[in-house]
mmCIF file as Biopython writes it, N, C-alpha, C and O atoms, coordinates in Angstrom:
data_model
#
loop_
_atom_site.group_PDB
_atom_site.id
_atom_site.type_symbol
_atom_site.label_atom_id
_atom_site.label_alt_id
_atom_site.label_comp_id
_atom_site.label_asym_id
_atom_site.label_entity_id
_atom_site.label_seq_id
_atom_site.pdbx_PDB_ins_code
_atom_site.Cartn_x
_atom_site.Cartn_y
_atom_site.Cartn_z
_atom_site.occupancy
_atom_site.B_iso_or_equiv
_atom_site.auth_seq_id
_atom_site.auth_asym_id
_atom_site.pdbx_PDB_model_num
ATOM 1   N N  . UNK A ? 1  ? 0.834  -1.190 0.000  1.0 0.0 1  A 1 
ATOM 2   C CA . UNK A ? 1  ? 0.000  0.000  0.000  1.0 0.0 1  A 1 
ATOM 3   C C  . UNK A ? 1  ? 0.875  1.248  0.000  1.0 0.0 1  A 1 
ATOM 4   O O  . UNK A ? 1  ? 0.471  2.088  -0.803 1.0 0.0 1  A 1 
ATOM 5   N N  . UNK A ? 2  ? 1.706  1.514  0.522  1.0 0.0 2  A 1 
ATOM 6   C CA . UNK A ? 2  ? 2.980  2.599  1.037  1.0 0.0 2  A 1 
ATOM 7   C C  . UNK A ? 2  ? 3.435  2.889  -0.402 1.0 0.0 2  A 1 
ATOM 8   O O  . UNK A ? 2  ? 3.619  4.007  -0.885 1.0 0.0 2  A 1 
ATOM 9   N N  . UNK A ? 3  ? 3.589  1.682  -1.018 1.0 0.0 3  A 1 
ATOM 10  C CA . UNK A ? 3  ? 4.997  1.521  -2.393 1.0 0.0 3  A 1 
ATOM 11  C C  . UNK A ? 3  ? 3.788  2.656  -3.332 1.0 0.0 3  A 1 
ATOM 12  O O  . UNK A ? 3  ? 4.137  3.694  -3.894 1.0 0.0 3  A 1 
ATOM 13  N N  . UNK A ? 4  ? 2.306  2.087  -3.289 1.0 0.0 4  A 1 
ATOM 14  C CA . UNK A ? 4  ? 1.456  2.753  -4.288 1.0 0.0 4  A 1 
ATOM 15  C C  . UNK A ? 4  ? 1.019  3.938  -3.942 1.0 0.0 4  A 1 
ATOM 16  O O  . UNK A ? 4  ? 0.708  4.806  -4.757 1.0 0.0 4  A 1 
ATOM 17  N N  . UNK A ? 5  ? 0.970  4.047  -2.825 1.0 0.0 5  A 1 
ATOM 18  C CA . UNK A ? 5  ? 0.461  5.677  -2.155 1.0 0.0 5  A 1 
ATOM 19  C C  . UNK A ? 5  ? 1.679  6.356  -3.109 1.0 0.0 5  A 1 
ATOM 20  O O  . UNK A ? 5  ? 1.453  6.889  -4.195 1.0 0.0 5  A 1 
ATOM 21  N N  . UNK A ? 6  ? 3.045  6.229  -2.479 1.0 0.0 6  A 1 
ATOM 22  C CA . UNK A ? 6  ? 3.905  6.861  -3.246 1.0 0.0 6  A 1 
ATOM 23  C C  . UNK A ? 6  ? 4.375  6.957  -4.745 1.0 0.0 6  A 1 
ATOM 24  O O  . UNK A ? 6  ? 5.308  7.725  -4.982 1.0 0.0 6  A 1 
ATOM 25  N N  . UNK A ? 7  ? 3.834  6.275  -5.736 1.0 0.0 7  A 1 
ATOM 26  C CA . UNK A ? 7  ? 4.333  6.210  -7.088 1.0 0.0 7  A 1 
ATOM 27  C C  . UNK A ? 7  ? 3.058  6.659  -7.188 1.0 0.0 7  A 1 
ATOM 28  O O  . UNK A ? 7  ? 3.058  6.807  -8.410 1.0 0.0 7  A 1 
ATOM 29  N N  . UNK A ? 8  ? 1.755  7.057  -6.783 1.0 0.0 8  A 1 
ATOM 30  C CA . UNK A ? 8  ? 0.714  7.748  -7.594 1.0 0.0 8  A 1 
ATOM 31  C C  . UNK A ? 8  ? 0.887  8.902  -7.020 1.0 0.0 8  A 1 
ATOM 32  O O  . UNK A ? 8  ? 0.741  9.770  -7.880 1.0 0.0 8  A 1 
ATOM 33  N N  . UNK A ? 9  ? 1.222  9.543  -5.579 1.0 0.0 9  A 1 
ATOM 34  C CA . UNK A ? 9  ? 1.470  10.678 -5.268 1.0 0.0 9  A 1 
ATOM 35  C C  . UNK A ? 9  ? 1.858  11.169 -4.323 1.0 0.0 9  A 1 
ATOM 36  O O  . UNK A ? 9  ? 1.088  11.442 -3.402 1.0 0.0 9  A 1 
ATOM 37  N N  . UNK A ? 10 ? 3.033  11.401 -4.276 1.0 0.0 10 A 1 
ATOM 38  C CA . UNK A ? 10 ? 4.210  11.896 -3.612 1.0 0.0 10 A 1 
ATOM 39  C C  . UNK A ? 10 ? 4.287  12.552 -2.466 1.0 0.0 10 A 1 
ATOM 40  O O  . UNK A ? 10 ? 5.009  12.377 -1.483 1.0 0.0 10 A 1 
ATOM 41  N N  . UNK A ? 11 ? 3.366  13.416 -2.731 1.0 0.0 11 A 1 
ATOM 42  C CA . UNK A ? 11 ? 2.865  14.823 -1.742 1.0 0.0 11 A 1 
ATOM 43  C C  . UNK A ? 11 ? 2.189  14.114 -1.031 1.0 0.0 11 A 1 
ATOM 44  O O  . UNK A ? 11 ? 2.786  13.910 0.027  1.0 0.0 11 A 1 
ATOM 45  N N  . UNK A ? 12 ? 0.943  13.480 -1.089 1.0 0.0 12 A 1 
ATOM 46  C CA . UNK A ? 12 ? 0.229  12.733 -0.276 1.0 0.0 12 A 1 
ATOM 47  C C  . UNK A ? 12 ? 0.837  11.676 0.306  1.0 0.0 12 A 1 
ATOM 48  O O  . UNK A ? 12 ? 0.611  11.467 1.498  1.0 0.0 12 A 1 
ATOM 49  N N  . UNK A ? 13 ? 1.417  11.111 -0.175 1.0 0.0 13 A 1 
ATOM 50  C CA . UNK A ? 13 ? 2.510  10.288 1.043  1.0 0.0 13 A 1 
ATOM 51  C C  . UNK A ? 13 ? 3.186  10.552 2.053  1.0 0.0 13 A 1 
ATOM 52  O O  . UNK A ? 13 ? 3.231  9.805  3.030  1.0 0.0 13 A 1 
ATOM 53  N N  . UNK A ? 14 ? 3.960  11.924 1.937  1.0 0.0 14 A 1 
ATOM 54  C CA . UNK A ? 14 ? 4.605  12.366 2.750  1.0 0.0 14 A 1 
ATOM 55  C C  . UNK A ? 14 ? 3.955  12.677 3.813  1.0 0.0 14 A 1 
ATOM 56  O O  . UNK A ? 14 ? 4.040  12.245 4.962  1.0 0.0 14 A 1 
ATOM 57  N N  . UNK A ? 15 ? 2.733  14.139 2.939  1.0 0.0 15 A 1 
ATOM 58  C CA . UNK A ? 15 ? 1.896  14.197 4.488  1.0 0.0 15 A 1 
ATOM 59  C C  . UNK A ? 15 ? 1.064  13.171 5.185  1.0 0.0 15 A 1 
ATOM 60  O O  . UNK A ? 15 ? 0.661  13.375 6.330  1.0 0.0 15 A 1 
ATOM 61  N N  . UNK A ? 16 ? 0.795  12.079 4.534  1.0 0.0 16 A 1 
ATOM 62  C CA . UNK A ? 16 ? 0.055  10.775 5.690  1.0 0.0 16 A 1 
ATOM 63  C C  . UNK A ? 16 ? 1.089  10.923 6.504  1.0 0.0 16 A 1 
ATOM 64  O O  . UNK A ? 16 ? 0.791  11.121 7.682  1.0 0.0 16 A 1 
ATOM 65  N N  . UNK A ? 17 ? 2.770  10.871 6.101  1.0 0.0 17 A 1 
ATOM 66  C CA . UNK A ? 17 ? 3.891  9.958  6.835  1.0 0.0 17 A 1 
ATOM 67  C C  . UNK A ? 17 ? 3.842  11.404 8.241  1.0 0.0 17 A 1 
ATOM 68  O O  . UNK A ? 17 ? 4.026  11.169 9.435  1.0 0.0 17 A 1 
ATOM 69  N N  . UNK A ? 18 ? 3.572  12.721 7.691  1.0 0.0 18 A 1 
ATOM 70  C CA . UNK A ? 18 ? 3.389  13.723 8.636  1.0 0.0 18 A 1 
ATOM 71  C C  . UNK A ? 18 ? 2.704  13.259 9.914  1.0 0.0 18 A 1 
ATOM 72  O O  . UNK A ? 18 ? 3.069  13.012 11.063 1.0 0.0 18 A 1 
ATOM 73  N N  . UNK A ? 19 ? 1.219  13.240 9.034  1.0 0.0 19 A 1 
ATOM 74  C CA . UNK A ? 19 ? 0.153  13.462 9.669  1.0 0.0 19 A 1 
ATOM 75  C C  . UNK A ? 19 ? 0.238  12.540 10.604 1.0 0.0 19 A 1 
ATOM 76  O O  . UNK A ? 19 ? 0.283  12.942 11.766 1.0 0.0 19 A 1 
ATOM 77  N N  . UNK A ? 20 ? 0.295  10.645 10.264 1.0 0.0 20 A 1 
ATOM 78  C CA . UNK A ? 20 ? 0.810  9.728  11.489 1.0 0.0 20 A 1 
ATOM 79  C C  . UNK A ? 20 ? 1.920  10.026 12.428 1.0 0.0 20 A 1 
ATOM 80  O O  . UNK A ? 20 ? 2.065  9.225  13.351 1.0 0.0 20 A 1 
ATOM 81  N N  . UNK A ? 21 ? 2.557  10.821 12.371 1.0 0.0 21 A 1 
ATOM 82  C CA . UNK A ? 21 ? 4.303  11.327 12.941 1.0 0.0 21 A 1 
ATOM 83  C C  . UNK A ? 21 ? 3.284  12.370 13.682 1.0 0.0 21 A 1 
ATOM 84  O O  . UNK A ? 21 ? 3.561  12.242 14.875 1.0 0.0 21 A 1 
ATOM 85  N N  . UNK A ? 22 ? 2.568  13.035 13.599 1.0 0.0 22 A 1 
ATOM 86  C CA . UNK A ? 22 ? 1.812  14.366 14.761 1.0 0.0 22 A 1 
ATOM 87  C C  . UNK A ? 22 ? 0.447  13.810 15.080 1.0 0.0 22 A 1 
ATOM 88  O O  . UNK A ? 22 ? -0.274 14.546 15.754 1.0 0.0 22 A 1 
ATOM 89  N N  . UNK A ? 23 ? -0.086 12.510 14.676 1.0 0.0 23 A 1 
ATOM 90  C CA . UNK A ? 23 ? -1.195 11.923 15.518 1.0 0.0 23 A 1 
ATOM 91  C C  . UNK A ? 23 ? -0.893 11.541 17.089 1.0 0.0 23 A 1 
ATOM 92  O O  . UNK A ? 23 ? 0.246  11.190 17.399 1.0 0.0 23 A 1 
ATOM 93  N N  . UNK A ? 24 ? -1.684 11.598 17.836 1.0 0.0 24 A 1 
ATOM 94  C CA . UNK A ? 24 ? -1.989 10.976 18.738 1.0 0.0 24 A 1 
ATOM 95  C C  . UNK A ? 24 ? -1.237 11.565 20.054 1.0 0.0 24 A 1 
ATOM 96  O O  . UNK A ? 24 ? -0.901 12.746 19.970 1.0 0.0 24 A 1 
ATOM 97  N N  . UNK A ? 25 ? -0.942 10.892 21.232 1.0 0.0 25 A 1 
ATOM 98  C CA . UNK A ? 25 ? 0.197  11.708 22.118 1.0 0.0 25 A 1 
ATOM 99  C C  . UNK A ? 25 ? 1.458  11.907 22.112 1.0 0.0 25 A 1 
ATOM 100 O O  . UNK A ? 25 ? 2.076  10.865 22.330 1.0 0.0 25 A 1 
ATOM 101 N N  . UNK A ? 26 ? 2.251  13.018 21.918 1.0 0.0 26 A 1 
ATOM 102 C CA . UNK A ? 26 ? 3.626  12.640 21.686 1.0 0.0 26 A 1 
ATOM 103 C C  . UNK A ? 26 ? 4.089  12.838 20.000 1.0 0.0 26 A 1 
ATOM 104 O O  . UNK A ? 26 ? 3.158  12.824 19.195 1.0 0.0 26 A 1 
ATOM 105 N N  . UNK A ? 27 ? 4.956  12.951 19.668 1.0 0.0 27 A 1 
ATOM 106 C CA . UNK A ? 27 ? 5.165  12.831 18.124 1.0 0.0 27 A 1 
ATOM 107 C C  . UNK A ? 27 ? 6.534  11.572 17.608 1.0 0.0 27 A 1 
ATOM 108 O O  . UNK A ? 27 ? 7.179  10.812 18.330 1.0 0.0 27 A 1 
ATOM 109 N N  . UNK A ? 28 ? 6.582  11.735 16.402 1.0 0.0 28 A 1 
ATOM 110 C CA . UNK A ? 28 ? 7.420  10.854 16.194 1.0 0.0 28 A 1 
ATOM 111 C C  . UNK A ? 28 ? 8.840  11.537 15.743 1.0 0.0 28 A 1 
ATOM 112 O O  . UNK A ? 28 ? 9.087  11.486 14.538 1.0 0.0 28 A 1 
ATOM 113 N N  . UNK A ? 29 ? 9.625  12.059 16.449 1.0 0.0 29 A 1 
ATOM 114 C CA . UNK A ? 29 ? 10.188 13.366 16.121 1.0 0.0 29 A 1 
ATOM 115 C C  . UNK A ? 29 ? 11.285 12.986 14.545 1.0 0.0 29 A 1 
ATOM 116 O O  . UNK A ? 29 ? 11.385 13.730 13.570 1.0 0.0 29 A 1 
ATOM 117 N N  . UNK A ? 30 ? 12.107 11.389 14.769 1.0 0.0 30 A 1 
ATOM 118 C CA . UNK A ? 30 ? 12.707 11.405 13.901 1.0 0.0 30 A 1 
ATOM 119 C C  . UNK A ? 30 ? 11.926 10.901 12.477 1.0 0.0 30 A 1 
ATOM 120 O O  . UNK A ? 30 ? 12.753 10.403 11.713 1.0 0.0 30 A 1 
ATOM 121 N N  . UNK A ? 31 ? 10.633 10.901 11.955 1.0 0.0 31 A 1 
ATOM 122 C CA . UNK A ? 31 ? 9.989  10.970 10.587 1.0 0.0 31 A 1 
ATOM 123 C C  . UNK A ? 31 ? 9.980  12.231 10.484 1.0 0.0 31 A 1 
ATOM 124 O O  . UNK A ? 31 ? 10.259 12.729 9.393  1.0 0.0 31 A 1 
ATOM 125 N N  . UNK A ? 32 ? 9.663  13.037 11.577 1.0 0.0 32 A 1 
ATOM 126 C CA . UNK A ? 32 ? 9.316  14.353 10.992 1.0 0.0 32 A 1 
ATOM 127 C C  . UNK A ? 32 ? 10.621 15.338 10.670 1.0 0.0 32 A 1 
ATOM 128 O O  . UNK A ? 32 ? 10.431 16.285 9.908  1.0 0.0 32 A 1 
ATOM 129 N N  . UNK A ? 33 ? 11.853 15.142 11.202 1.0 0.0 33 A 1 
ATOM 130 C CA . UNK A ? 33 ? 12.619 16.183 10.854 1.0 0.0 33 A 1 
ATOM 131 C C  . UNK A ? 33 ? 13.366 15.165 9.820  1.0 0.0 33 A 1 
ATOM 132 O O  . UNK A ? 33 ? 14.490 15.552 9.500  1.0 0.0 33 A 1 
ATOM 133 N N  . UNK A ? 34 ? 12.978 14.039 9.290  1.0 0.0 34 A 1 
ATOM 134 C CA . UNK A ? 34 ? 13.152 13.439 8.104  1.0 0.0 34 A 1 
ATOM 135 C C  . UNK A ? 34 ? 12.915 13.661 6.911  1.0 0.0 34 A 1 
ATOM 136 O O  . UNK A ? 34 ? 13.586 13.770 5.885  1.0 0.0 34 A 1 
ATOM 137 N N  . UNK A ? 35 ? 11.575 13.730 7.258  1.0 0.0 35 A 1 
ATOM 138 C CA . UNK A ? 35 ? 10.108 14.795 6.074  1.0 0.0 35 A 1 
ATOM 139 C C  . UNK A ? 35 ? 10.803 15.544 5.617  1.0 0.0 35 A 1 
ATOM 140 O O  . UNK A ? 35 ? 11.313 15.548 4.497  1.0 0.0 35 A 1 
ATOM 141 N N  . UNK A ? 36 ? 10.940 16.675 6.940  1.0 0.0 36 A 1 
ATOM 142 C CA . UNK A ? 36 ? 11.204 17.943 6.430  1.0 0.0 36 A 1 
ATOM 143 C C  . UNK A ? 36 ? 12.246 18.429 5.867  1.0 0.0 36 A 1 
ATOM 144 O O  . UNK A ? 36 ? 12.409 19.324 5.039  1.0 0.0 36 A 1 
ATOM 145 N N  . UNK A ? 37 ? 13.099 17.565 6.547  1.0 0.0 37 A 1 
ATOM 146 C CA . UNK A ? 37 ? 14.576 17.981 5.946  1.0 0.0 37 A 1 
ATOM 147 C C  . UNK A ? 37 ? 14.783 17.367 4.198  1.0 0.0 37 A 1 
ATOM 148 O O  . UNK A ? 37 ? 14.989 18.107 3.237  1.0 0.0 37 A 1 
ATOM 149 N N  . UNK A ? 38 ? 14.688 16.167 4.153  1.0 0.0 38 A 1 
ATOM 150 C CA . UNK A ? 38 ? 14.339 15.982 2.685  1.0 0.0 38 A 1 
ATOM 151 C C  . UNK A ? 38 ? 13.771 16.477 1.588  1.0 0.0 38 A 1 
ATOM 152 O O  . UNK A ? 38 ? 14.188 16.452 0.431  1.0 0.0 38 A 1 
ATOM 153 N N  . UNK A ? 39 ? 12.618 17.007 2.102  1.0 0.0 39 A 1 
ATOM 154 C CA . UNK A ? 39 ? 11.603 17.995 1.023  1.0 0.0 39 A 1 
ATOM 155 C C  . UNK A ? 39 ? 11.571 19.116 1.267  1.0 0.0 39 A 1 
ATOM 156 O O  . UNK A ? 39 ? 10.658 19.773 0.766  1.0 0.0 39 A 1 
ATOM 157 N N  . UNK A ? 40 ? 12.609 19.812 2.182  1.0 0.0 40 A 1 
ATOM 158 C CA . UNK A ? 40 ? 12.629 21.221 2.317  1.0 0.0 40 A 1 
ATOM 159 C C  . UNK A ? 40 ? 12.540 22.312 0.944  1.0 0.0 40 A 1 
ATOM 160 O O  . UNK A ? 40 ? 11.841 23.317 0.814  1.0 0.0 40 A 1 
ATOM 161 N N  . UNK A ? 41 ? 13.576 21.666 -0.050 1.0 0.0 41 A 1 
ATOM 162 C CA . UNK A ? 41 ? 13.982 22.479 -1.001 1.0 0.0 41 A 1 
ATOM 163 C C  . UNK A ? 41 ? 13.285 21.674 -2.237 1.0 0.0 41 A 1 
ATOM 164 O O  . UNK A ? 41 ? 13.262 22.134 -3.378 1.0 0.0 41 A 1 
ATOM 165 N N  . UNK A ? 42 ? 12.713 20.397 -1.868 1.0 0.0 42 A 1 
ATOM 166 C CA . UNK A ? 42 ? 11.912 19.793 -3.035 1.0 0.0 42 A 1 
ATOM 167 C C  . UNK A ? 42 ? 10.515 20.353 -3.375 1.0 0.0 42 A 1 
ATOM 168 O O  . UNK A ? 42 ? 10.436 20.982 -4.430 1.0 0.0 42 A 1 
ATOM 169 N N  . UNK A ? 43 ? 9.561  20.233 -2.733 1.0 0.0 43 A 1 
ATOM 170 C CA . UNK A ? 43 ? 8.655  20.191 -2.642 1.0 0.0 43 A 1 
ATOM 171 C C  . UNK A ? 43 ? 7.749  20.282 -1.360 1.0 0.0 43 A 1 
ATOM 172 O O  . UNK A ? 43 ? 6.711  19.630 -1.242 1.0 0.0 43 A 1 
ATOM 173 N N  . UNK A ? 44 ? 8.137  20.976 -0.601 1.0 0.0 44 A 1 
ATOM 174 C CA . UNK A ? 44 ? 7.349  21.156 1.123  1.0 0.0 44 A 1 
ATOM 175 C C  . UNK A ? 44 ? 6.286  21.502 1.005  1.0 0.0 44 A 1 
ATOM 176 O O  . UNK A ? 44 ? 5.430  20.824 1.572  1.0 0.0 44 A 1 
ATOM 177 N N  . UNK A ? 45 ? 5.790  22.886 0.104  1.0 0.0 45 A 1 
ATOM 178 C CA . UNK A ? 45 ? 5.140  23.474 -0.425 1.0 0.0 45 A 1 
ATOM 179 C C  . UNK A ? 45 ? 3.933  22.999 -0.448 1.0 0.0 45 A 1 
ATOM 180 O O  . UNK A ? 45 ? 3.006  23.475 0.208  1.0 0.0 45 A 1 
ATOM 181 N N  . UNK A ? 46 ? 3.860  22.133 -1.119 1.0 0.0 46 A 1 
ATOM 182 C CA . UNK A ? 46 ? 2.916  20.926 -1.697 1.0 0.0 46 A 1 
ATOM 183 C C  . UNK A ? 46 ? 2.527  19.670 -0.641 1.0 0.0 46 A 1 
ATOM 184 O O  . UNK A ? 46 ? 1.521  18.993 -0.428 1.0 0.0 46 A 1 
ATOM 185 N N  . UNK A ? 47 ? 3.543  19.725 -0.240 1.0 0.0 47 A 1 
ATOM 186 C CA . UNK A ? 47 ? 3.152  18.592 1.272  1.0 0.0 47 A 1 
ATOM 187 C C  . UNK A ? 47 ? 2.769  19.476 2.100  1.0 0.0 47 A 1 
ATOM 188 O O  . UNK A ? 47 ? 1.994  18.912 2.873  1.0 0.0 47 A 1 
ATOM 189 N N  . UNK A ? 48 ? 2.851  20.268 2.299  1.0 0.0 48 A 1 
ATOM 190 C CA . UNK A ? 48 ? 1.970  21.394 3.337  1.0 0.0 48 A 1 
ATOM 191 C C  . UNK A ? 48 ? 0.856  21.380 2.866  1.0 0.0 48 A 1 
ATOM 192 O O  . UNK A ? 48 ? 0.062  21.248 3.798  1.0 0.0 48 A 1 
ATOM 193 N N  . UNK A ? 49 ? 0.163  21.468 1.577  1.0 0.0 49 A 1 
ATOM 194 C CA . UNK A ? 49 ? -1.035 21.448 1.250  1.0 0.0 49 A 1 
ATOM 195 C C  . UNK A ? 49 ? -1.857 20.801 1.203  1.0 0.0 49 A 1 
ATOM 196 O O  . UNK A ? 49 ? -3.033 21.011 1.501  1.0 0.0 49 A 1 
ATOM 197 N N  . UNK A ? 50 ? -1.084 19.396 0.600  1.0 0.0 50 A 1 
ATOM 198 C CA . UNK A ? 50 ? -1.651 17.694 1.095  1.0 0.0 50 A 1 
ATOM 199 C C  . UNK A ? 50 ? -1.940 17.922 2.283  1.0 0.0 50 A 1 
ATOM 200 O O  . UNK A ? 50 ? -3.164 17.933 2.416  1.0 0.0 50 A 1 
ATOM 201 N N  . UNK A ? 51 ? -1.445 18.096 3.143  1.0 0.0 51 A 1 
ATOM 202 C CA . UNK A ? 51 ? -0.984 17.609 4.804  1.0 0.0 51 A 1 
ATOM 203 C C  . UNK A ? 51 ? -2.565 18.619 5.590  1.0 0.0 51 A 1 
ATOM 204 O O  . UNK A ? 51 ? -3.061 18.506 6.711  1.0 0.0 51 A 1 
ATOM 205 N N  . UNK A ? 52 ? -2.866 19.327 4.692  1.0 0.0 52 A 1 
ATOM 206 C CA . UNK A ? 52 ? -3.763 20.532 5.540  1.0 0.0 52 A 1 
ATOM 207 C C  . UNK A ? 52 ? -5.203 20.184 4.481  1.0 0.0 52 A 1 
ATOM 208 O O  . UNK A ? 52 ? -6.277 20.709 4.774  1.0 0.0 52 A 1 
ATOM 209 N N  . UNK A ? 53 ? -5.098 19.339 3.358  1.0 0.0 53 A 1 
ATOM 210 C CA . UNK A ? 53 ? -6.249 18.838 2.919  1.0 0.0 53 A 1 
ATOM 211 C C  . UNK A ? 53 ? -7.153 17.444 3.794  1.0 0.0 53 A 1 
ATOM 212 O O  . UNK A ? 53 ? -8.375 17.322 3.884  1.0 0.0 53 A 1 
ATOM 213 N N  . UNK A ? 54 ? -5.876 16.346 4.461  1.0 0.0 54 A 1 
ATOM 214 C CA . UNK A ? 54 ? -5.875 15.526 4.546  1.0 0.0 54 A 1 
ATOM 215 C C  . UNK A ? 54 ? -6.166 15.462 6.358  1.0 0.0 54 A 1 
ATOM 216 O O  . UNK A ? 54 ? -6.801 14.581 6.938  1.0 0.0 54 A 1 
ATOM 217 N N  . UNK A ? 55 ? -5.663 16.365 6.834  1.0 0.0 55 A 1 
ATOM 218 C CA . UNK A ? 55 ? -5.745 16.848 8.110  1.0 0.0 55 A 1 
ATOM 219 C C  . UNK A ? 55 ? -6.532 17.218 8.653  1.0 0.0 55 A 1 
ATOM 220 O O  . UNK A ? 55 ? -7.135 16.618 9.543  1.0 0.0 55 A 1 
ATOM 221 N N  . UNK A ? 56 ? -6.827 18.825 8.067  1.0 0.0 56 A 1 
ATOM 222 C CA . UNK A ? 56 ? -7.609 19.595 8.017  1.0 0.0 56 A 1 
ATOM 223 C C  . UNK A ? 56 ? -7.171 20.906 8.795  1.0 0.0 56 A 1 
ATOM 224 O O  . UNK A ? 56 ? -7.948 21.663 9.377  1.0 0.0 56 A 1 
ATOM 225 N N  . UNK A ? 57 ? -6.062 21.018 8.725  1.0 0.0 57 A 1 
ATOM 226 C CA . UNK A ? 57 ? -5.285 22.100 9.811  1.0 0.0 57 A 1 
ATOM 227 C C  . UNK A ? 57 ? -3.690 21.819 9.037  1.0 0.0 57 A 1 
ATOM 228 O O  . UNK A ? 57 ? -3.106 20.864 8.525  1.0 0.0 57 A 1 
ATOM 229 N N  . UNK A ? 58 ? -3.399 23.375 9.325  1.0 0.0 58 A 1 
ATOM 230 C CA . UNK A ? 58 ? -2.078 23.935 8.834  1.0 0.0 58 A 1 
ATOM 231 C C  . UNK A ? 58 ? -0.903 22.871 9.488  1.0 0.0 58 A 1 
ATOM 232 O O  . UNK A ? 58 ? -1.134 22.259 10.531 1.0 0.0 58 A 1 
ATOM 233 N N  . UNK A ? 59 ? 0.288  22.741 8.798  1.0 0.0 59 A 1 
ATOM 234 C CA . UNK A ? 59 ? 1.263  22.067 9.170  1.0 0.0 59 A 1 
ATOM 235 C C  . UNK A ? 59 ? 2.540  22.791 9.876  1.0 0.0 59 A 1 
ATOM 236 O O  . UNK A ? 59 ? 3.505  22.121 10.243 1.0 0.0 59 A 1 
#
């Protein structure tokens, strides 16, 4: 499921991988400064937007 989330869309993968990394109590600190640091200069942009469609709140 992961392999296909990601080869149909990119952005939306990441922010699920967000959105599970800031669910619940506590965070998952090393996905998230993983995320971010990786797609800082790629595409954040766009995973911010996924991430706040999918969410429903700013990232």
């Amino acid at each position: 499921v992961c392999l296909v989330k990601c080869t149909r869309n990119v952005h939306c993968y990441f922010a699920d991988r967000l959105y599970h990394a800031l669910k619940g109590a506590g965070t998952r600190d090393g996905t998230l400064i993983r995320v971010i640091v990786s797609r800082s200069e790629v595409d954040l942009n766009l995973i911010k937007a996924e991430f706040k469609r999918i969410a429903g709140k700013s990232l």
